[in-house]
mmCIF file of the N, C-alpha and C atoms, coordinates in Angstrom:
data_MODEL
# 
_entry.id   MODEL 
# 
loop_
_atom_site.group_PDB 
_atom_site.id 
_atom_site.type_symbol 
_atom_site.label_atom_id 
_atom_site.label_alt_id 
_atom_site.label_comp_id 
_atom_site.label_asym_id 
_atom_site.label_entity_id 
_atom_site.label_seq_id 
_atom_site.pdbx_PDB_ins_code 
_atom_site.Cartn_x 
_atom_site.Cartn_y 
_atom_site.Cartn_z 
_atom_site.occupancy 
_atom_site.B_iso_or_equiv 
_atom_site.pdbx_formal_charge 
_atom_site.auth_seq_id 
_atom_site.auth_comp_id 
_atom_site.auth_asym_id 
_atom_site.auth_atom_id 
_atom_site.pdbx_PDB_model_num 
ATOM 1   N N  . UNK A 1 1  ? 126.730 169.142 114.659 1.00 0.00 ? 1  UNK A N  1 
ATOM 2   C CA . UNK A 1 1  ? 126.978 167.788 115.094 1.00 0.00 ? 1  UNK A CA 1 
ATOM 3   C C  . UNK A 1 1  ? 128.458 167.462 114.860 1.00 0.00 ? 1  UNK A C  1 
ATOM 4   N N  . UNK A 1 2  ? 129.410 166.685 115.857 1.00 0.00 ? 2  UNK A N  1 
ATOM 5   C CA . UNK A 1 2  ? 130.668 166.513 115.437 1.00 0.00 ? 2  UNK A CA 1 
ATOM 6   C C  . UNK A 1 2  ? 130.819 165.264 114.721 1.00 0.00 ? 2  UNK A C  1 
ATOM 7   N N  . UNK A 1 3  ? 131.727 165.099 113.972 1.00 0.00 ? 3  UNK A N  1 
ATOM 8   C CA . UNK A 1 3  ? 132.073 164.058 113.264 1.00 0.00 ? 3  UNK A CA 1 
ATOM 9   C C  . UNK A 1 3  ? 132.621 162.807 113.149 1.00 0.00 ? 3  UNK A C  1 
ATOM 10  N N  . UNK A 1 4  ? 132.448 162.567 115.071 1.00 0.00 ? 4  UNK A N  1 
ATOM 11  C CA . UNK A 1 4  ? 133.543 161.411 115.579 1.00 0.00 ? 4  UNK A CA 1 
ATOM 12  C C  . UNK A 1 4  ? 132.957 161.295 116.674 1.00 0.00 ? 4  UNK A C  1 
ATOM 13  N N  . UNK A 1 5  ? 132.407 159.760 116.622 1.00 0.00 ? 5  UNK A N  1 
ATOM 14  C CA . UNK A 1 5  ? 132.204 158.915 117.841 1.00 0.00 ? 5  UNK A CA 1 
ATOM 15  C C  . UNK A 1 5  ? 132.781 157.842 118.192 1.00 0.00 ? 5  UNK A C  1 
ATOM 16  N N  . UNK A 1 6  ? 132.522 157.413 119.300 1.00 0.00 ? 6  UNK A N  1 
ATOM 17  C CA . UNK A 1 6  ? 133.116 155.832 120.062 1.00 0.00 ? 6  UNK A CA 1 
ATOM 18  C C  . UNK A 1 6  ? 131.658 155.283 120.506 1.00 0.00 ? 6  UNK A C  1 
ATOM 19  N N  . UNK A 1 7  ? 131.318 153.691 120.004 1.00 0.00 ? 7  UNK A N  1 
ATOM 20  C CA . UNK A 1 7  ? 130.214 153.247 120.792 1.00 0.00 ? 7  UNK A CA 1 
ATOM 21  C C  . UNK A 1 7  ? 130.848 152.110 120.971 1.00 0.00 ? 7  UNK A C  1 
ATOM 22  N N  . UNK A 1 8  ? 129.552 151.207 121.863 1.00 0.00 ? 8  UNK A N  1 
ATOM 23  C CA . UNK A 1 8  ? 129.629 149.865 121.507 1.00 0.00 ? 8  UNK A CA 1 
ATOM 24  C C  . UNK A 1 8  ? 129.140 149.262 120.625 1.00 0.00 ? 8  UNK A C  1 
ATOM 25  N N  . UNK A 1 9  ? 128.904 147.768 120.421 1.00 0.00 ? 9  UNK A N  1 
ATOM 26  C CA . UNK A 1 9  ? 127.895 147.143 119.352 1.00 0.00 ? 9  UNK A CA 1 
ATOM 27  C C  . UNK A 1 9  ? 127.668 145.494 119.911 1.00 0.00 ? 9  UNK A C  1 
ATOM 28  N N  . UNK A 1 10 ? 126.675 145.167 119.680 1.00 0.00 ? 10 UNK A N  1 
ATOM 29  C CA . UNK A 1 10 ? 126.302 144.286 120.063 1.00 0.00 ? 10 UNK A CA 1 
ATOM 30  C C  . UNK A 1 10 ? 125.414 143.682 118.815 1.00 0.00 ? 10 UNK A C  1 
ATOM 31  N N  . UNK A 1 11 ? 126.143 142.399 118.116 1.00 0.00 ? 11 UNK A N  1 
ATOM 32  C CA . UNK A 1 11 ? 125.139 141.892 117.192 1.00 0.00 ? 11 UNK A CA 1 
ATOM 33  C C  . UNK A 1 11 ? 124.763 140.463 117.907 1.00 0.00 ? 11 UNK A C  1 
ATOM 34  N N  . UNK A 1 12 ? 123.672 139.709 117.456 1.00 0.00 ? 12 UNK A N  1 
ATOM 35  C CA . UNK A 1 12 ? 123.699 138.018 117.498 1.00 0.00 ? 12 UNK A CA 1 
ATOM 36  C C  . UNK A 1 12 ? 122.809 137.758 116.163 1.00 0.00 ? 12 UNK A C  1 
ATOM 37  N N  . UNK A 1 13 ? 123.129 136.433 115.830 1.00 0.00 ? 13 UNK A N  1 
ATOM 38  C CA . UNK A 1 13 ? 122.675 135.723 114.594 1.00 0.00 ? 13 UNK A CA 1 
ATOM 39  C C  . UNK A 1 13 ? 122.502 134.258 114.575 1.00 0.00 ? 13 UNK A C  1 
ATOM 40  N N  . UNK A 1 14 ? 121.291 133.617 113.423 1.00 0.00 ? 14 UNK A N  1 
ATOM 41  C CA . UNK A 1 14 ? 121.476 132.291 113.440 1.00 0.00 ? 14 UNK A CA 1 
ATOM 42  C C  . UNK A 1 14 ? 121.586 132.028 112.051 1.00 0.00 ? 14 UNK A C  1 
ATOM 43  N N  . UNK A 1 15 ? 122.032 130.876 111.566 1.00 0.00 ? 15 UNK A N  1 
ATOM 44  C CA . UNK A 1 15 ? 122.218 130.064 110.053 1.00 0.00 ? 15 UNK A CA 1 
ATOM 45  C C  . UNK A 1 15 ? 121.121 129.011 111.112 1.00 0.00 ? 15 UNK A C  1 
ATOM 46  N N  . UNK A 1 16 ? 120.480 129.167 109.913 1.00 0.00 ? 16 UNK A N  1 
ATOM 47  C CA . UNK A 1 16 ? 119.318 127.907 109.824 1.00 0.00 ? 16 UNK A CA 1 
ATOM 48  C C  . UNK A 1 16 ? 119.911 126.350 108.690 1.00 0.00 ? 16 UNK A C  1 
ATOM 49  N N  . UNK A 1 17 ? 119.521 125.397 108.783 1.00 0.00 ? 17 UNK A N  1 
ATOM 50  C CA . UNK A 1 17 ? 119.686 124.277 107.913 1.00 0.00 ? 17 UNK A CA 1 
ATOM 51  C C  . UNK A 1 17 ? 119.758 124.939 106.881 1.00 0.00 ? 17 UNK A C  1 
ATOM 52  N N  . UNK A 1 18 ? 118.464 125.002 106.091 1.00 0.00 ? 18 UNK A N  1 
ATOM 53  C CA . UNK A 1 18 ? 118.569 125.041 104.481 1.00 0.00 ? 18 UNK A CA 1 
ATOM 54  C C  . UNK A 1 18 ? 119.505 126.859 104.413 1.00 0.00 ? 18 UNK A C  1 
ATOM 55  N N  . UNK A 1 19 ? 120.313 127.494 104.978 1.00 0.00 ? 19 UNK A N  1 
ATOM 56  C CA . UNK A 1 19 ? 121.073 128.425 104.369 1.00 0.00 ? 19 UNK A CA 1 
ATOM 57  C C  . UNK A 1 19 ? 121.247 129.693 105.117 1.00 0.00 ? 19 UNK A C  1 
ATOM 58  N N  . UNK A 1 20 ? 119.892 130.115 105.212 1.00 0.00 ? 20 UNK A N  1 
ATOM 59  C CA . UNK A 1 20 ? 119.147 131.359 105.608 1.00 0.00 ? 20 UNK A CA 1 
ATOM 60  C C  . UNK A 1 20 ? 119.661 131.699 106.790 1.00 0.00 ? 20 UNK A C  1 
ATOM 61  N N  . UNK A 1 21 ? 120.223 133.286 106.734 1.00 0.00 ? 21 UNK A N  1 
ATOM 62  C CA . UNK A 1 21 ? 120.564 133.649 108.046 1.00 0.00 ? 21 UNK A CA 1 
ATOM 63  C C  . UNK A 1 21 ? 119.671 134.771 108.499 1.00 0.00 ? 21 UNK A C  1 
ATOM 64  N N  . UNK A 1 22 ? 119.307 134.871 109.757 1.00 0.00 ? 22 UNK A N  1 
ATOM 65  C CA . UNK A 1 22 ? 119.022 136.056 110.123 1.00 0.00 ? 22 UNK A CA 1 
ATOM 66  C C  . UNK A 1 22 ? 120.015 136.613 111.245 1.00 0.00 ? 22 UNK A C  1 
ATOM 67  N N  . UNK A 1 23 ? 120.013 137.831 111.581 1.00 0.00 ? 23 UNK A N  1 
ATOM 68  C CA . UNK A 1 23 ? 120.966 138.681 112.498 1.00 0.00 ? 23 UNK A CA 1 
ATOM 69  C C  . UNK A 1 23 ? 119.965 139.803 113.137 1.00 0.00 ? 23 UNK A C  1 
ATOM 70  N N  . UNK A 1 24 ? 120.225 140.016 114.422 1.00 0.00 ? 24 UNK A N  1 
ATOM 71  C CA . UNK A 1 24 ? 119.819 141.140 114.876 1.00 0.00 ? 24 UNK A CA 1 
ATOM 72  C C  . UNK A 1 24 ? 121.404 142.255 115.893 1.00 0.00 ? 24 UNK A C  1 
ATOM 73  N N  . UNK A 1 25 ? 121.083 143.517 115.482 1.00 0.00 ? 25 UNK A N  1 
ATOM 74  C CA . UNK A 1 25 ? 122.588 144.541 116.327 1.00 0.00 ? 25 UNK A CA 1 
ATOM 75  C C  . UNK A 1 25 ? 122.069 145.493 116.767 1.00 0.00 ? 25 UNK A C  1 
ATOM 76  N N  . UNK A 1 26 ? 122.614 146.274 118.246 1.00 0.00 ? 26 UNK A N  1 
ATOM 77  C CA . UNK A 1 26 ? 122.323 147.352 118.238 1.00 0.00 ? 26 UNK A CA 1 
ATOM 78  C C  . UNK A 1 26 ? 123.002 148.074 118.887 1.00 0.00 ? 26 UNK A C  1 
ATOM 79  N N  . UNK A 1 27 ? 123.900 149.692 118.515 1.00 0.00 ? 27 UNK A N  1 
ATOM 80  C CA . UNK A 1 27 ? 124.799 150.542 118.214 1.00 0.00 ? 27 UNK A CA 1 
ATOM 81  C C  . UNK A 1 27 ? 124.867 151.194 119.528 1.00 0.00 ? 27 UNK A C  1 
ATOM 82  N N  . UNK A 1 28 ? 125.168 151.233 120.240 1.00 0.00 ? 28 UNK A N  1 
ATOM 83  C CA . UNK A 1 28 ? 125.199 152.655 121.283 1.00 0.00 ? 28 UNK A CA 1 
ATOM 84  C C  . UNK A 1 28 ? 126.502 153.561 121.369 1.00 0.00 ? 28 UNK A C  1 
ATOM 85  N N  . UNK A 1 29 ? 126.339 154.990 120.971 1.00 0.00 ? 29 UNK A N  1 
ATOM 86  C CA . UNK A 1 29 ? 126.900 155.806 121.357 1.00 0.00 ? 29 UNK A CA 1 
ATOM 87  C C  . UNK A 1 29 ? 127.588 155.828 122.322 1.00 0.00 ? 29 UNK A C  1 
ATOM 88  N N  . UNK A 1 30 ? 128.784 156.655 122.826 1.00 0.00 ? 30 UNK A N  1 
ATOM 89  C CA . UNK A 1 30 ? 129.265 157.103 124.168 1.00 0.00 ? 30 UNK A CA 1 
ATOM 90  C C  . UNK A 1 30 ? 129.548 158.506 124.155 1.00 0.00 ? 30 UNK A C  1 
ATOM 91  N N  . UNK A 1 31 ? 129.794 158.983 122.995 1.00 0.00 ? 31 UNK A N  1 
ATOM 92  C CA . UNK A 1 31 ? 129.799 160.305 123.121 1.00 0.00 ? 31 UNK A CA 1 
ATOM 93  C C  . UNK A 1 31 ? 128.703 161.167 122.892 1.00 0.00 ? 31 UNK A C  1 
ATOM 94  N N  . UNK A 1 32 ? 128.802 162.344 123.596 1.00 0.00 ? 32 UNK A N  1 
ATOM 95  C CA . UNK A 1 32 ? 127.654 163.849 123.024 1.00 0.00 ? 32 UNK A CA 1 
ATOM 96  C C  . UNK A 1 32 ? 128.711 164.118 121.335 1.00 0.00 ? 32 UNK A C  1 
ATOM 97  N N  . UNK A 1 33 ? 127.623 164.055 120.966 1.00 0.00 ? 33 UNK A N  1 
ATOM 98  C CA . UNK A 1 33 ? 127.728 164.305 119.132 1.00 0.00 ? 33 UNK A CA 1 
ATOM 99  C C  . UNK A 1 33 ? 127.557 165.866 118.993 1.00 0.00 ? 33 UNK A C  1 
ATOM 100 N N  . UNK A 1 34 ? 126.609 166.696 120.540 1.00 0.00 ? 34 UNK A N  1 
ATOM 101 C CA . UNK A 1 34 ? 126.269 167.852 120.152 1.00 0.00 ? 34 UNK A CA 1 
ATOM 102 C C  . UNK A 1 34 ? 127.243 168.789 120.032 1.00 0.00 ? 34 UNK A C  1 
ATOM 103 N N  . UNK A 1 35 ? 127.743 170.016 119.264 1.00 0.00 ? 35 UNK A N  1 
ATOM 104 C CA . UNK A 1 35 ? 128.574 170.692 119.308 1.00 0.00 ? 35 UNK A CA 1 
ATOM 105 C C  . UNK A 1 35 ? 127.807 172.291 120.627 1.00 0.00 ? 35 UNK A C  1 
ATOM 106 N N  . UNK A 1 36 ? 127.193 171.923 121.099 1.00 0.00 ? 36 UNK A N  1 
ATOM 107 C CA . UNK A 1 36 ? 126.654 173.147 121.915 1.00 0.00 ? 36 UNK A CA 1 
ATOM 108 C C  . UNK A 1 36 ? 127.313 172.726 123.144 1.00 0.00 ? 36 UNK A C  1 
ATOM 109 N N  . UNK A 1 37 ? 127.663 173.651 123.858 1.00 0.00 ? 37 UNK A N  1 
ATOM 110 C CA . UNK A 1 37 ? 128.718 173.593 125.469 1.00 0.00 ? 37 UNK A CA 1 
ATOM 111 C C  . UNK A 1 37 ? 127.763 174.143 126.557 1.00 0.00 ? 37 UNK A C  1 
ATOM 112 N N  . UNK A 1 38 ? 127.338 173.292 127.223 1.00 0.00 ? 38 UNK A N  1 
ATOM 113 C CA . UNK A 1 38 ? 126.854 173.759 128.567 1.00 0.00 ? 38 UNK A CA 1 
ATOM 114 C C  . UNK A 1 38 ? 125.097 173.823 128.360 1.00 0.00 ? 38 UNK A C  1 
ATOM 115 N N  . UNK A 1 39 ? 124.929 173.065 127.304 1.00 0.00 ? 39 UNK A N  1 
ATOM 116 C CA . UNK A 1 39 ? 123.653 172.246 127.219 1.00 0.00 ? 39 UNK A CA 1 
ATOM 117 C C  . UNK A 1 39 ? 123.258 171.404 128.132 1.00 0.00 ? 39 UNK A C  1 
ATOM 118 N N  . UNK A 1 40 ? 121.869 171.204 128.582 1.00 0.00 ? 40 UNK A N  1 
ATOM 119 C CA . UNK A 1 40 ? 121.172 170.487 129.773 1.00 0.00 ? 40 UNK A CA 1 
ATOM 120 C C  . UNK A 1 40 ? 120.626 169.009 128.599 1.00 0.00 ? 40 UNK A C  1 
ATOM 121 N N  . UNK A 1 41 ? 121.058 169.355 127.191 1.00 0.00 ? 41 UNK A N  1 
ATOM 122 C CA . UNK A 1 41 ? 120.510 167.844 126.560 1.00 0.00 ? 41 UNK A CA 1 
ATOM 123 C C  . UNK A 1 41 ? 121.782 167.987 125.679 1.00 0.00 ? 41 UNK A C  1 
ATOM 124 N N  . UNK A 1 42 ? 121.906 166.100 125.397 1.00 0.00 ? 42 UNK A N  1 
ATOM 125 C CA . UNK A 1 42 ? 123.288 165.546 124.953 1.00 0.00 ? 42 UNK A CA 1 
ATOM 126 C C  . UNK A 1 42 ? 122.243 164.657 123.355 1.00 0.00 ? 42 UNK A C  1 
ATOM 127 N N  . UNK A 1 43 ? 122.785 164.526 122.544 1.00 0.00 ? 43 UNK A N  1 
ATOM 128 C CA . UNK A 1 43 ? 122.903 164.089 121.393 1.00 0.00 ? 43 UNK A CA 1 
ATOM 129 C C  . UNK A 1 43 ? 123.650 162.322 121.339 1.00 0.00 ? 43 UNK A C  1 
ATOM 130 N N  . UNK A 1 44 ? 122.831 161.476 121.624 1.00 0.00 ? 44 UNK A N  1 
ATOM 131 C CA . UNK A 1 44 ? 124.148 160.235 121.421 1.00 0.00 ? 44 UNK A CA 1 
ATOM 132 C C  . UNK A 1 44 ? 123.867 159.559 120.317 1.00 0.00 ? 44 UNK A C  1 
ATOM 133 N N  . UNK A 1 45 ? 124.324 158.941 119.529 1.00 0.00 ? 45 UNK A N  1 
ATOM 134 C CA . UNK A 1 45 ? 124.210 157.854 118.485 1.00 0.00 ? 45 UNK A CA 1 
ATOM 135 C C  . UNK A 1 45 ? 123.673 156.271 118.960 1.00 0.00 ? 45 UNK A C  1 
ATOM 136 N N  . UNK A 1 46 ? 122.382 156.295 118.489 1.00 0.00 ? 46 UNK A N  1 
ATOM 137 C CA . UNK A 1 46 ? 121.558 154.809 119.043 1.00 0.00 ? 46 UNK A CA 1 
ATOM 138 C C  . UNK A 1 46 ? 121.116 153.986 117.201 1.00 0.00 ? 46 UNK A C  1 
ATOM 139 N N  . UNK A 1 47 ? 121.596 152.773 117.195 1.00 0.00 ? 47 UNK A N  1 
ATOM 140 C CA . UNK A 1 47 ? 121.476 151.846 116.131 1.00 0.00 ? 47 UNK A CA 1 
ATOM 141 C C  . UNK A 1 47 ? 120.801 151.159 116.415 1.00 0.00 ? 47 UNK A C  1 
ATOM 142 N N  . UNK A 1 48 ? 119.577 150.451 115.896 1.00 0.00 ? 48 UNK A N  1 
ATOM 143 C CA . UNK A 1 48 ? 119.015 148.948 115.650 1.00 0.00 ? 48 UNK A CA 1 
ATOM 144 C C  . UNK A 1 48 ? 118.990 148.560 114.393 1.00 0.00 ? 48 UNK A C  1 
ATOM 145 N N  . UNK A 1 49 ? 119.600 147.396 114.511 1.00 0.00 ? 49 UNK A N  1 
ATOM 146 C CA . UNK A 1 49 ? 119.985 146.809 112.664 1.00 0.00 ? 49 UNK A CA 1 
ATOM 147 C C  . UNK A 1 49 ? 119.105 145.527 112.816 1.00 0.00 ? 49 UNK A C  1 
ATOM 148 N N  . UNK A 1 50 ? 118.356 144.997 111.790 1.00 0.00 ? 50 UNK A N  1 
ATOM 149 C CA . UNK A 1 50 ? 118.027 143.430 111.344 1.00 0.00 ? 50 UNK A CA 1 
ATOM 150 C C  . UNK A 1 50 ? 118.293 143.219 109.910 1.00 0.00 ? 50 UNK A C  1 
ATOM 151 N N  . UNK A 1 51 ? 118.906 141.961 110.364 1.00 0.00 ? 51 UNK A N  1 
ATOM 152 C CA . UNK A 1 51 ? 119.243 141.443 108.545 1.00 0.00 ? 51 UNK A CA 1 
ATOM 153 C C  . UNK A 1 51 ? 118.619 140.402 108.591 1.00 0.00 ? 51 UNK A C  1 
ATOM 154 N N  . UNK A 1 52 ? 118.850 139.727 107.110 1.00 0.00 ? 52 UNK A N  1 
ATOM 155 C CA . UNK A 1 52 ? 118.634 138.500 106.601 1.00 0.00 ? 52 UNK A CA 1 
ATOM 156 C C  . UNK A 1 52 ? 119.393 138.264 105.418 1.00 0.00 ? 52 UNK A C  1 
ATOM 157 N N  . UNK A 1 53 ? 119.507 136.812 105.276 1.00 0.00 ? 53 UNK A N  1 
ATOM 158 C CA . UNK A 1 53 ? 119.854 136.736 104.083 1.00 0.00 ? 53 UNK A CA 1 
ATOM 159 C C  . UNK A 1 53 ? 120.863 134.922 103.643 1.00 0.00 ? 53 UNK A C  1 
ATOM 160 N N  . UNK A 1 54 ? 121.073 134.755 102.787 1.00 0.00 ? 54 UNK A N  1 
ATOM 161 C CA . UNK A 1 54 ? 121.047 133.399 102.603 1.00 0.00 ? 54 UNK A CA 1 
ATOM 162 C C  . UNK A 1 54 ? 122.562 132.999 101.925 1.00 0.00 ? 54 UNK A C  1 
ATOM 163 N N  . UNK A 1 55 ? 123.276 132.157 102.642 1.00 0.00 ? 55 UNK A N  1 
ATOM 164 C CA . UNK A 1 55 ? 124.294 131.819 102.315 1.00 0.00 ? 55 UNK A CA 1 
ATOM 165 C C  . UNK A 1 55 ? 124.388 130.402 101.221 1.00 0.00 ? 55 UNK A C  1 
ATOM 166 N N  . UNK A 1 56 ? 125.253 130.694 100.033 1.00 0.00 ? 56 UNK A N  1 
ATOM 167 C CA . UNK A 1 56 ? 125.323 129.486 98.906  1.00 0.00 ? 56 UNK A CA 1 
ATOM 168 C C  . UNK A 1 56 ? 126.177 128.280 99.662  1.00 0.00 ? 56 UNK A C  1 
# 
């Protein structure tokens, strides 16, 4: 696997009244990560993130 990618990212989030945030993101690759040449399958980097969490 190589050691260097480029993706995009895409997060959105809300703060609620009493503090509480939640967030949702998700990562896409653009490059083949695979180190094999002249492969019929590519390797990309795919993220889904959820948070939470509460601001003082």
């Amino acid at each position: 696997m190589k050691a260097f990618d480029v993706g995009l990212n895409v997060m959105a989030g809300y703060k609620l009244a009493n503090g509480f945030l939640v967030n949702a993101g998700y990562g896409l690759g653009l490059l083949n990560t695979s180190k094999e040449t002249g492969s019929k399958y590519s390797n990309k980097n795919r993220v889904l993130s959820f948070g939470i969490g509460y601001q003082f």
